[in-house]
C-alpha positions in Angstrom: 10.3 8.0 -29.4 9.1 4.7 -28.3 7.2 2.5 -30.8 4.4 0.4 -30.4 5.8 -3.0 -32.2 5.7 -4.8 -29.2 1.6 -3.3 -28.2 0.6 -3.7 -31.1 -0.1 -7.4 -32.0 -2.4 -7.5 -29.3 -4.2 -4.4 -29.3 -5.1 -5.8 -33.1 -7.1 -8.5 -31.1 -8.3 -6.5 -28.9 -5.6 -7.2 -26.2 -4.7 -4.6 -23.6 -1.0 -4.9 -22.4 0.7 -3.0 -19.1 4.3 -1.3 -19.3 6.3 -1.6 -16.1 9.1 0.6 -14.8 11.0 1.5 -11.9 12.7 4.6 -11.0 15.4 4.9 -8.0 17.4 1.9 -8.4 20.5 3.1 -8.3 20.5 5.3 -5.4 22.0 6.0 -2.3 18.6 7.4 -0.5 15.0 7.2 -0.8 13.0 4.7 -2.1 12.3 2.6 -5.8 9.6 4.0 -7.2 7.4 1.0 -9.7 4.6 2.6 -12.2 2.6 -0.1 -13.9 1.0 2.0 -17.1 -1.6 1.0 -19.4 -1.9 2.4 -22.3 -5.0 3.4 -24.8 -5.2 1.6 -28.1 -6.8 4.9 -29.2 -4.3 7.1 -28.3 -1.8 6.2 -30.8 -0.4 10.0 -30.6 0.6 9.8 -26.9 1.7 6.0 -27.6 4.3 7.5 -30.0 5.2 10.2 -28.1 6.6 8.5 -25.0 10.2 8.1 -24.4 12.7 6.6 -21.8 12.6 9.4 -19.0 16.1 9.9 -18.7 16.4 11.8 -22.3 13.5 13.9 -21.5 14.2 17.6 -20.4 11.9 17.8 -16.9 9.4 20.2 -18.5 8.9 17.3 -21.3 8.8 14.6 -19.0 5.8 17.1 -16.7 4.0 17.1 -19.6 4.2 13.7 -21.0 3.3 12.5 -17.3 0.2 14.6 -17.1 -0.9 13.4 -20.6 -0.2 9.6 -19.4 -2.1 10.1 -16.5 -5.2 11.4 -18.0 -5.2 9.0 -20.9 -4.2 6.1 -19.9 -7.1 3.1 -19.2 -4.7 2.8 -15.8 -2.0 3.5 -14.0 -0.4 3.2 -10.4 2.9 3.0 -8.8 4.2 1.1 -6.0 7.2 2.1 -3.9 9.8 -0.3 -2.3 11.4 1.3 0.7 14.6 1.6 2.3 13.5 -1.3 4.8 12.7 -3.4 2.4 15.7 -2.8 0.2 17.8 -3.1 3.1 16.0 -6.4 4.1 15.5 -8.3 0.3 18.5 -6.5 -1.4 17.5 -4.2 -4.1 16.6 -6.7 -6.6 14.2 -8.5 -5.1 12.9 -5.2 -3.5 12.3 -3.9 -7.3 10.5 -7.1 -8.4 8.4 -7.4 -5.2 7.2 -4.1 -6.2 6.9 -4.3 -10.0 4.3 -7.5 -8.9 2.7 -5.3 -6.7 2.0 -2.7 -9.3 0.7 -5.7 -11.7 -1.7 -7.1 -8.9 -3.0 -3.7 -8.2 -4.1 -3.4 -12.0 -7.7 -3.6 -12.1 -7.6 -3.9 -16.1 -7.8 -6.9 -17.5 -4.5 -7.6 -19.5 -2.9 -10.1 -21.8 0.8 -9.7 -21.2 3.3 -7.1 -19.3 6.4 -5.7 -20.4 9.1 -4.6 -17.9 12.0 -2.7 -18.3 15.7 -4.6 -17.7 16.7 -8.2 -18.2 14.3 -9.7 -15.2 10.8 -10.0 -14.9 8.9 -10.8 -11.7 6.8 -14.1 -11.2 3.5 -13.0 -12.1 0.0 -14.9 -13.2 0.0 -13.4 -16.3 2.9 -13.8 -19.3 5.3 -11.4 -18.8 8.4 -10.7 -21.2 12.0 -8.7 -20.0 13.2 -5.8 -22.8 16.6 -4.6 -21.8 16.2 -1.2 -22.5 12.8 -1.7 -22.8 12.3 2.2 -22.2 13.4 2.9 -25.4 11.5 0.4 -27.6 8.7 -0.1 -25.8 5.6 2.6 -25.7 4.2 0.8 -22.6 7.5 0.5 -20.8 8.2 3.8 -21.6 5.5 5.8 -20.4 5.8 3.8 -16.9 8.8 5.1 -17.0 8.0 8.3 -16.7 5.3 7.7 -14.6 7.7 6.4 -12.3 10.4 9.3 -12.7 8.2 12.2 -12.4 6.7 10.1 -8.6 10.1 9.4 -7.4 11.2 13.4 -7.9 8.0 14.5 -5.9 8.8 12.2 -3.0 13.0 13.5 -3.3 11.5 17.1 -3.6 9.4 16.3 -0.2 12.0 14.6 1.6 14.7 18.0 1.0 12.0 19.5 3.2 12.7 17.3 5.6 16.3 17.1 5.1 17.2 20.5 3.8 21.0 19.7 4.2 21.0 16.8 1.7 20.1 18.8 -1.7 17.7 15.5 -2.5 16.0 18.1 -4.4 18.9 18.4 -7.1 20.5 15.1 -6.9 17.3 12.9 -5.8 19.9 10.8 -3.7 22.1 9.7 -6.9 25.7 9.6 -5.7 26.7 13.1 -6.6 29.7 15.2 -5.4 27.0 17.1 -3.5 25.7 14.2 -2.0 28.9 12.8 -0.7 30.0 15.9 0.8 26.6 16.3 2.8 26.9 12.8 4.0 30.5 13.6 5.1 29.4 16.9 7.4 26.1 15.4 8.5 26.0 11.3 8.4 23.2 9.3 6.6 19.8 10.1 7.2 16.7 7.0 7.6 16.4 7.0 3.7 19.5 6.3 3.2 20.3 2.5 1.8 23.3 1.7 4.1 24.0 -1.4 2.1 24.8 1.2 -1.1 26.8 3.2 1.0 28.8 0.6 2.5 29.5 -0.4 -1.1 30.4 3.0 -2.4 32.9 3.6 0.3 34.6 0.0 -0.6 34.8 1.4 -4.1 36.4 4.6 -2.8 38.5 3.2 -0.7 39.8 0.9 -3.1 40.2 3.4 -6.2 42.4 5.3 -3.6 44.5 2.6 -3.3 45.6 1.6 -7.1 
């Protein structure tokens, strides 16, 4: 469980502070999905109950997000697309939409904590926690904010690409995955970039 050490200085003063997290990064397909978060002082229950989304069993992680999503003073999430990874690279994809979920806020709010060792350029103070899912209540519950969006849209786009199994693997470079690209090429949500790079790495483990 995520504490609230880094919360709760400022919710002492009467501060409210926003969690930001992105899900998606490191896939092959689909897009990075950002959830800004915004937790209630007075829910100190749900504050202590969040945790990163990756160590949550999916019927945890359901709940958790339907419990952040009513309780929360606000939440959104932002999405950064195959275009515009493929055009910025996925850094600078993932921080144009982390300060696009900030902007969106309509809170007022004294600082933002985001997940990883980079934070974007934003008007307000803004502090990097690596790992920050798993020490930080804010960070965490954006994370699985984020999660729980990102496996909708996957879940969606196997409808539309049946072949793929994005619905099990949620384009993460699985055995699965690999083998469907193989018989059937990459689709439009597919990050050519990544693929390009995945191949090189193939190729060259092949080789030693």
């Amino acid at each position: 469980m995520a504490p609230v050490i880094y919360e709760r200085c400022f919710w002492e003063q009467q501060h409210l502070v926003a969690g930001i997290d992105e899900a998606g990064r490191g896939c092959l397909a689909g897009p990075v999905v950002v959830a800004a978060v915004v937790l209630s002082p007075n829910d100190i229950e749900l504050a202590t109950s969040v945790n990163d989304s990756k160590i949550l069993r999916p019927s945890v992680r359901e709940e958790l997000f339907a419990a952040i999503t009513q309780s929360a003073i606000e939440w959104n999430v932002t999405l950064a697309d195959v275009a515009l990874i493929e055009e910025r690279n996925i850094l600078r994809a993932t921080l144009e939409a982390m300060r696009g979920a900030v902007e969106a806020l309509r809170t007022p709010i004294a600082h933002v904590f985001v997940d990883g060792p980079v934070a974007p350029q934003l008007s307000i103070p803004a502090t990097a926690i690596v790992s920050g899912d798993r020490c930080c209540a804010s960070v965490a519950a954006a994370s699985i904010v984020a999660k729980v969006i990102r496996d909708r849209i996957m879940v969606e786009l196997a409808q539309q690409y049946p072949e793929y199994g994005f619905d099990r693997h949620k384009g993460y470079a699985t055995r699965e995955h690999f083998h469907a690209l193989e018989q059937w090429g990459p689709t439009r949500e597919h990050r050519m970039a990544f693929l390009r790079k995945w191949r090189q790495r193939s190729a060259q483990q092949h080789l030693l």
